[in-house]
N, C-alpha and C positions, 0 to 999 in steps of 0.2 A: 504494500500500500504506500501509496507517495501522497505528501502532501501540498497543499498549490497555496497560492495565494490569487485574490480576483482585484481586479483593476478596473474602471470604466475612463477611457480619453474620448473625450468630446472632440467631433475633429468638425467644422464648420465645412461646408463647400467652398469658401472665398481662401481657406487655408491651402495653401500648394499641398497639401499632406492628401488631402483628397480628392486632388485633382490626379497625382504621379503615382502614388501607393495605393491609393484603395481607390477598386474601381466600385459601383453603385450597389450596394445591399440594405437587406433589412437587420438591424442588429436590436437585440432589448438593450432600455436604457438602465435598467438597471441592475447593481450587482449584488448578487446576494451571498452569504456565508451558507455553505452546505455541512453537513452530516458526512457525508461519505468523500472517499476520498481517491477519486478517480486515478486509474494511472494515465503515463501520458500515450497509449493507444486509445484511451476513452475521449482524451481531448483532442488530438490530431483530427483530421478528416479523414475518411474512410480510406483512399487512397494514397496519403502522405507518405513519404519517405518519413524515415529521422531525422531532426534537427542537428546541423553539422556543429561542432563540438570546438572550442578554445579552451586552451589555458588560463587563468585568472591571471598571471605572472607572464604569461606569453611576450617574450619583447619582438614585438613584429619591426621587420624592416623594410618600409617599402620604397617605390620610387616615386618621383615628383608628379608623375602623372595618375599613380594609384594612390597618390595623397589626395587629390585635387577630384579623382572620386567619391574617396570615404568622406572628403570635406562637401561634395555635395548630394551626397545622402545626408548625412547631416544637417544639412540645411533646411531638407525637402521633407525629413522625416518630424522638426519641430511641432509639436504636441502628443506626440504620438509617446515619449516616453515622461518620466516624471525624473524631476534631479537628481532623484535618490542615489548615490552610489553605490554600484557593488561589490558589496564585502566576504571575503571568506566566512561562514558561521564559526569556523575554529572547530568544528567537531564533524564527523561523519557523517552521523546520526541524527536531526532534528526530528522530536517526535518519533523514533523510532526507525526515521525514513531517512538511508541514503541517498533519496533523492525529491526534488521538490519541484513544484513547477508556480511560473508568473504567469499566470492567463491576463494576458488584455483585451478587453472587449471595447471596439470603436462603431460609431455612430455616424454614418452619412449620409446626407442627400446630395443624389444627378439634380442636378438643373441646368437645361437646355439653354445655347445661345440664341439668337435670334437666327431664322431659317436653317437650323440645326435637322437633323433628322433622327430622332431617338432611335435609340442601339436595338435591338432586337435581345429578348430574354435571353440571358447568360454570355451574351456575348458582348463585350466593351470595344466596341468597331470603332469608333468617333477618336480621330487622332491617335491612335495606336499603331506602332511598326508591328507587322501580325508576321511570323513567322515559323519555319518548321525547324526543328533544329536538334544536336544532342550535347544532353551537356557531359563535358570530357572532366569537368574536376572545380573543385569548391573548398571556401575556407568560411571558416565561421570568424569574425573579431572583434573585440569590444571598440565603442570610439574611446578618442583621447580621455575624455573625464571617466570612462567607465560606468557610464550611466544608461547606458545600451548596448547591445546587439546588434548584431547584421550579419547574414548570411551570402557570398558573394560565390556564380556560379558560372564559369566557362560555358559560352555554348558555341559550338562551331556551327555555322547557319548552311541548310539543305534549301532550303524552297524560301523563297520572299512571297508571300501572298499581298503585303501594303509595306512601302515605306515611305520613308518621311523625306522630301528631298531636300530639307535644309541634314538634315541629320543623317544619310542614306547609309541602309546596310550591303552587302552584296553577297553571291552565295560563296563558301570559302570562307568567309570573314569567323574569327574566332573574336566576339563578342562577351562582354563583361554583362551580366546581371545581377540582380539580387534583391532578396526579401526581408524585413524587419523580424528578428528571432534569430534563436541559436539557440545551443546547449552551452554553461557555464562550466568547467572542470575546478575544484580550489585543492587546493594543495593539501588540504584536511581530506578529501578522499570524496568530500560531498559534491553531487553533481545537480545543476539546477537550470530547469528548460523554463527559455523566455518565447513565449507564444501567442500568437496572436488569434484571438477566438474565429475559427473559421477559415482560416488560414494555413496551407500545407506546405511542405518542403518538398519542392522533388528530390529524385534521385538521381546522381551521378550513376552514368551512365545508359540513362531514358531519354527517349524520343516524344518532343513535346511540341506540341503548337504552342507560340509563345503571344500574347498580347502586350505587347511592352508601348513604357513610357519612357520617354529619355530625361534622363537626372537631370542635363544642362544641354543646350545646346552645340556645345564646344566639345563634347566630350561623346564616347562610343560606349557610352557607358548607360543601362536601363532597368529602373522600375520592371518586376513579375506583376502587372496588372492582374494577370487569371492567365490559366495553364491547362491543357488537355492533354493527359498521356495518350500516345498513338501505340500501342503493344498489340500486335497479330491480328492487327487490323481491328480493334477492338477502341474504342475513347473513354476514357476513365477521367472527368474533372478533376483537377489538382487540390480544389477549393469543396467547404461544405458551402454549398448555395444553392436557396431553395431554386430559383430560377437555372440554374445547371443540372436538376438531378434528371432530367430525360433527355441528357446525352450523354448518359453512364449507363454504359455497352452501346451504342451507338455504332452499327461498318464506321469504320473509317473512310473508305469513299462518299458515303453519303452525307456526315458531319463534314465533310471538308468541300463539299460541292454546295453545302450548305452558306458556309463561309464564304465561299468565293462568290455566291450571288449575292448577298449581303452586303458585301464592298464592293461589289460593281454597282447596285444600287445607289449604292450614297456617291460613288464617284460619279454616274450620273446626273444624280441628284444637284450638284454641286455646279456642274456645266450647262444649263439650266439657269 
């Protein structure tokens, strides 16, 4: 039995945190203390990977360009966590449990721009680079104050379904992504997952249709909007969302001809 803690971050639409990271759902607002005490396969979505794991003490070294990443996650991730710092507990054990979990639960409204064409359920169409892709490998990090997470994920890109031509991917390109959460390791042996309610991690070495947002302009670097595993022809959502659950098992050719009229649509739309 692991024990969690519950969180509620209000994220507003005018906030960039809900425009880049979270694409439109319904979440309750409120949180409550429970009785029991989920593990973290109760809280993942049904198709999640594991959440990829750091050191507490980890001294990462990066380069000037994978600074000027993490610095604009950072940016784009503001309300999402709380100042708190994370601290080793100095014991293993909390409650019994080697392991603990941060659930955050966030609150959004979509609101459309003027002559916008609303997305189609489950799918975040409207300014998203949409692509096919596998991811080849991942690192979990804290930022600098230690008061979050982030999970950062290689994808090498197969198919371009939409890209963005200030921003353009090409196929070939090995591509930076990532999603808010991770796994905590502290040096007391205890390990502690930061997650985001509704929210899944893929897995390294899956094939996924990606809906990405771009962190900045400047940079090749993108927000997991929402994620479809593609596995034997089979679609499995990345995400619990109610608006996703009937394209879980889904052909893969039919979810994906699916897609592809949907952004032909609004690229139409648009010309017009």
């Amino acid at each position: 039995m692991k024990s969690f803690n519950l969180k509620l971050a209000a994220v507003a639409i005018f906030t960039v945190v809900a425009v880049i990271v979270i694409p439109e759902r319904e979440q309750s607002t409120q949180a409550s203390n429970r009785s029991t005490k989920p593990d973290l396969k109760q809280v993942l979505p049904k198709h999640s990977g594991n959440p990829l794991i750091v050191q507490l003490d980890q001294v990462s070294v990066v380069s000037t360009g994978e600074r000027d990443k993490r610095n604009g996650r950072q940016r784009v991730s503001v309300g999402l966590y709380t100042h708190k710092v994370i601290l080793d507990p100095g014991m293993k054990e909390i409650n019994g449990d080697a392991e603990s979990i941060d659930l955050t639960f966030i609150d959004t409204v979509k609101i459309l721009k003027p002559g916008e064409i609303k997305d189609p359920p489950g799918l975040p169409i409207s300014g998203a680079t949409i692509v096919i892709g596998t991811i080849t490998g991942g690192d979990a990090y804290l930022n600098d104050e230690h008061t979050g997470v982030f999970s950062e994920y290689r994808v090498a890109v197969s198919e371009i379904l939409s890209s963005d031509s200030k921003n353009p991917v090409s196929v070939g390109d090995s591509i930076s992504t990532w999603r808010p959460g991770g796994s905590v390791s502290f040096r007391s042996g205890h390990l502690k997952h930061f997650v985001v309610a509704g929210y899944g991690f893929p897995q390294i070495g899956g094939v996924y249709l990606f809906f990405l947002r771009p962190t900045s302009s400047s940079l090749q670097d993108y927000a997991i909007s929402s994620a479809f595993s593609l596995k034997n022809q089979v679609v499995s959502p990345l995400d619990d969302r109610q608006d996703q659950i009937a394209f879980d098992g889904a052909s893969e050719t039919s979810f994906l001809n699916t897609v592809r009229k949907e952004i032909a649509a609004r690229a139409e739309g648009r010309k017009q």
